[in-house]
C-alpha positions as CSV (number, residue, x, y, z in Angstrom):
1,X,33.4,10.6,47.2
2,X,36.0,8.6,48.1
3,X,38.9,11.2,46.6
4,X,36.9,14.1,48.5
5,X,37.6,12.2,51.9
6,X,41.0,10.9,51.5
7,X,42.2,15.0,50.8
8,X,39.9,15.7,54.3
9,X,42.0,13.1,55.9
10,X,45.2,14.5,54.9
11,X,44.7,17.4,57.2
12,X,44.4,17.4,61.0
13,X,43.4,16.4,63.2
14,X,44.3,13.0,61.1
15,X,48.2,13.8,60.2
16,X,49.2,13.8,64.1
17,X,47.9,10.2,64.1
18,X,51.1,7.3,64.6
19,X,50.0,5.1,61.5
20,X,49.1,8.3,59.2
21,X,51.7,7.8,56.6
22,X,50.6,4.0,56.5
23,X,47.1,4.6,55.9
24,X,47.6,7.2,53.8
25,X,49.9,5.3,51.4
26,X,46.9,2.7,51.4
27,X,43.9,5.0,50.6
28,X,46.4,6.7,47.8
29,X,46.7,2.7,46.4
30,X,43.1,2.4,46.7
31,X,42.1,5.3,45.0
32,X,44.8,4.7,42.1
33,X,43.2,1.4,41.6
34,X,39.6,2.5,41.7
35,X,40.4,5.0,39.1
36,X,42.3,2.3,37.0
37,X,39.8,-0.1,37.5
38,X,36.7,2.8,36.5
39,X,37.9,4.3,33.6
40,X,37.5,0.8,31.4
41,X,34.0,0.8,32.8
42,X,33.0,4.2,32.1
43,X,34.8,4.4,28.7
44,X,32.4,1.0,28.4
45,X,29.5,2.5,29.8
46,X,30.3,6.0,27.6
47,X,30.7,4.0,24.5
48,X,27.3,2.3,25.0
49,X,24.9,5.2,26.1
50,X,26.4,7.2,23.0
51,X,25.4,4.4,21.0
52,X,22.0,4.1,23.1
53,X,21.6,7.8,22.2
54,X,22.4,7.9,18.4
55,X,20.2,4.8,18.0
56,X,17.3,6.1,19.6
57,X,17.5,9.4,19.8
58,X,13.8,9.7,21.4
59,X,14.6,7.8,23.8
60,X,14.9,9.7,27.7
61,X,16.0,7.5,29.5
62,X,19.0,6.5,27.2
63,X,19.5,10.4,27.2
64,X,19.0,11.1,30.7
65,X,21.7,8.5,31.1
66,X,24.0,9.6,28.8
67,X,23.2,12.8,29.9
68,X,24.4,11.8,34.0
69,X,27.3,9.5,32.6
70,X,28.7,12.7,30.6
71,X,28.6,15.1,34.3
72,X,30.4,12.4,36.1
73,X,33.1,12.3,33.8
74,X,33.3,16.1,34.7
75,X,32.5,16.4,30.6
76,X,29.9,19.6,31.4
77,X,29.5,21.0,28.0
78,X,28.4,17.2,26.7
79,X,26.0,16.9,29.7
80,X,24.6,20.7,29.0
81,X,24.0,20.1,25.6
82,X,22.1,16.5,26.9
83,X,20.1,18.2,29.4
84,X,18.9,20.9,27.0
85,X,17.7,18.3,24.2
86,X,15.4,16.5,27.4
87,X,14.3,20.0,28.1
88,X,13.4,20.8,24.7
89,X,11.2,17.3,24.6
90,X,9.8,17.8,28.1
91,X,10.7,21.4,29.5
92,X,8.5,21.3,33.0
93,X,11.2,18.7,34.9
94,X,12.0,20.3,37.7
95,X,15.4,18.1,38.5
96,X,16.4,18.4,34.6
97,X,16.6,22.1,35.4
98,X,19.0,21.5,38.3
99,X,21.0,19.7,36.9
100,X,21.4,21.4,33.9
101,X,22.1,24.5,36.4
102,X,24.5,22.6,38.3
103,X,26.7,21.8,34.9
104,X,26.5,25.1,33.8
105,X,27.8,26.3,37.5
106,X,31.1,24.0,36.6
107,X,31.8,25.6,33.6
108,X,31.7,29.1,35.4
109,X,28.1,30.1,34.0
110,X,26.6,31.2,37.4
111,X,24.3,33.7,35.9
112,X,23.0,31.2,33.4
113,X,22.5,27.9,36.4
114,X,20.7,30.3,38.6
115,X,18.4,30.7,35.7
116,X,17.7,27.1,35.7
117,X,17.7,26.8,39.1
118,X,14.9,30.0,38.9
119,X,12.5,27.5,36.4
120,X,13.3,24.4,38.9
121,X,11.7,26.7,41.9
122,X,8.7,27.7,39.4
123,X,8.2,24.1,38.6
124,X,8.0,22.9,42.2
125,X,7.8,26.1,44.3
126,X,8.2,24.3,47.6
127,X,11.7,22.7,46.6
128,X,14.7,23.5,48.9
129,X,18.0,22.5,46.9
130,X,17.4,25.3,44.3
131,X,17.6,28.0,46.8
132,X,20.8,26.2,48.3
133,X,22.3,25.8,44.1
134,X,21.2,29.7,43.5
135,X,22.9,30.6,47.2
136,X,26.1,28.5,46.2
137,X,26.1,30.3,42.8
138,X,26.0,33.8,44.3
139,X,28.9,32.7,46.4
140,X,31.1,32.1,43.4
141,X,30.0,35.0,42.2
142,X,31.6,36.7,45.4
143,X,28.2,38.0,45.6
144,X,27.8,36.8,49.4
145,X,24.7,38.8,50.6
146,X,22.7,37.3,47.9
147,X,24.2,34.1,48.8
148,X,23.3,34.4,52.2
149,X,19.4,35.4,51.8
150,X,19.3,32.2,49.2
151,X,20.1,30.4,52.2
152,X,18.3,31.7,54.8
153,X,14.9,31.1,52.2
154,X,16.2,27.6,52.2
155,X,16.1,28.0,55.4
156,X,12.1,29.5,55.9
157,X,10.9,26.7,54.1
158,X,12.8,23.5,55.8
159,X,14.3,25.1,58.7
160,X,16.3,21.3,59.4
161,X,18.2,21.8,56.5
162,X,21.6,20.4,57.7
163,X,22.6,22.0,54.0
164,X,21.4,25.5,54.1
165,X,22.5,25.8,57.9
166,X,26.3,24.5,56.5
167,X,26.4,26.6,53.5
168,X,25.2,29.7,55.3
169,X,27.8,28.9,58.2
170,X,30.8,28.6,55.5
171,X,29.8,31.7,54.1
C-alpha cells in the first residue's frame, strides 16, 4: 500500500536524498488526503454491503463482499464471523479458508489460522500461499524452525517463489 511505502521511504538510503524533506511532506499530504477522501467511501460502501447482507442474507457474493470490505477496514472479528457463515454454506473453498486464516492471524490466533490454512492445503493440495501463511504464523509464534520447513515446502512445490525465498531469507 501506499502507507507501507511511504514508512520504507523514510529510511535510507532515501533520507540522504537533497529534496527528502520536500517529498516527504508531499507523500504525508497525499496520504492524509487519500485517507480523508476513503473513509466517506468505505463508510458508504460499509453502509451498503451491511444492508446488501441483512437483505439477502443467502446471498455470497453480498457476503463475500462484506466479508473483504470488513478485513480492509482492519475490522477482523466482523470479517471472521463473515467468512465463517460462507463456510458454513459452502465449506470446500479453498481461498475462504485463507482468508479466514489470515484474519484470525491479525487478531493473534495463529494456532487457529494455521488450522484454516491446514483445510486450504487439503482442499487444493498443490497450493503454495498456505504453506507461506502457516510459515508466517509459526514465525509470530517465535516458533522459527517450523516456520522455516513451511517455507522450504513452499519452496519443493514452486521453487520460483519470490515469496517463500523472501520469507525464509527474513527469517
Amino acid at each position: 500500500s501506499y502507507s507501507n511505502v511511504s514508512e520504507m521511504m523514510d529510511a535510507p538510503p532515501f533520507t540522504d536524498q537533497v529534496d527528502y524533506a520536500q517529498r516527504r511532506d508531499l507523500r504525508q499530504r497525499k496520504l492524509r488526503r487519500f485517507k480523508r477522501e476513503n473513509s466517506a467511501a468505505f463508510q458508504e460502501a460499509y453502509r451498503v454491503y451491511q444492508g446488501a447482507v441483512e437483505r439477502a442474507p443467502d446471498d455470497l457474493y453480498f457476503r463475500m463482499t462484506f466479508a473483504n470490505l470488513l478485513q480492509a477496514r482492519q475490522e477482523y472479528a466482523g470479517a471472521a464471523e463473515q467468512w465463517r457463515l460462507l463456510l458454513a454454506r459452502v465449506p470446500n473453498t479453498a481461498g475462504w479458508h485463507e482468508q479466514l486464516g489470515h484474519v484470525l492471524s491479525e487478531e493473534g490466533k495463529q494456532g487457529e489460522a494455521i488450522e484454516h490454512y491446514r483445510l486450504a492445503m487439503q482442499i487444493l493440495p498443490g497450493l503454495v500461499r498456505p504453506h507461506i501463511w502457516i510459515g508466517t504464523a509459526h514465525g509470530k509464534q517465535g516458533r522459527f524452525d517450523e516456520a522455516a520447513a513451511a517455507f522450504r515446502r513452499a519452496l519443493q512445490i514452486s521453487p520460483g517463489s519470490v515469496t517463500a525465498h523472501r520469507r525464509l531469507g527474513d527469517l
